[in-house]
C-alpha positions in Angstrom: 104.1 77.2 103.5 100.8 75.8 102.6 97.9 77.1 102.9 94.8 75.7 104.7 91.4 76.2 103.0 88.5 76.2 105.5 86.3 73.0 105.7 82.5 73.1 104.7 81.8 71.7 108.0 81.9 75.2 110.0 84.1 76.4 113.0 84.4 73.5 115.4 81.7 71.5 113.7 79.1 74.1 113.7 77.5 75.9 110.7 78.3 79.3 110.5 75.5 81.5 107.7 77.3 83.0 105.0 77.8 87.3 105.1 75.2 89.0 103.7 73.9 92.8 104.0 71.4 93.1 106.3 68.7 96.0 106.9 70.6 97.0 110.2 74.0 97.3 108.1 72.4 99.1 105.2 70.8 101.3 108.2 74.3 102.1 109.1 75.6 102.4 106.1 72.8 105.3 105.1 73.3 107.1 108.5 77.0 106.8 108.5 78.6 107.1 105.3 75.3 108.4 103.2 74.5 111.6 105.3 77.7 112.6 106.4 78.7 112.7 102.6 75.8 114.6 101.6 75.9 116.9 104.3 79.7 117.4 103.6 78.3 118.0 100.0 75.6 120.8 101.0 77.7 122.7 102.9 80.2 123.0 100.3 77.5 123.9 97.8 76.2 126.5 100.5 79.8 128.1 100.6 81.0 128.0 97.2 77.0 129.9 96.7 78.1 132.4 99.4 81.8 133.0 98.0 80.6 133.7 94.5 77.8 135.5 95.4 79.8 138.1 97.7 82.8 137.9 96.3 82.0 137.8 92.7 78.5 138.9 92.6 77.6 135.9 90.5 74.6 133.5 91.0 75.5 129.7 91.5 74.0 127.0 90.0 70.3 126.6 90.7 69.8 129.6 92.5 70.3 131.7 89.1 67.9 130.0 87.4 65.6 130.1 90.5 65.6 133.1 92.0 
């Protein structure tokens, strides 16, 4: 089976742009993927902080050296 590679002509003779990242996407991409991941990521920190703190009566991370 062969296969076809597109022409430079475009679909049906019109010129179709190239992809590129665009603001909007990168938009998304921050409020999507970004934030979700770092929220994910702070409320892990927050927990792991609470468990050793009760639990083990340790300080975590930061908050030793802080507080």
């Amino acid at each position: 089976m062969s296969q076809e590679k597109s022409s430079p002509d475009g679909v049906f003779g019109q010129v179709v742009p190239r992809r590129r990242l665009t603001r909007w996407a990168a938009y998304y991409f921050l409020l999507y993927v970004c934030l979700p991941v770092l929220a994910l990521g702070v409320l892990a920190d927050g927990l792991l902080y609470l468990v050793s703190s009760v639990l083990f009566d340790r300080c975590h991370a930061l908050f030793c050296l802080l507080g």
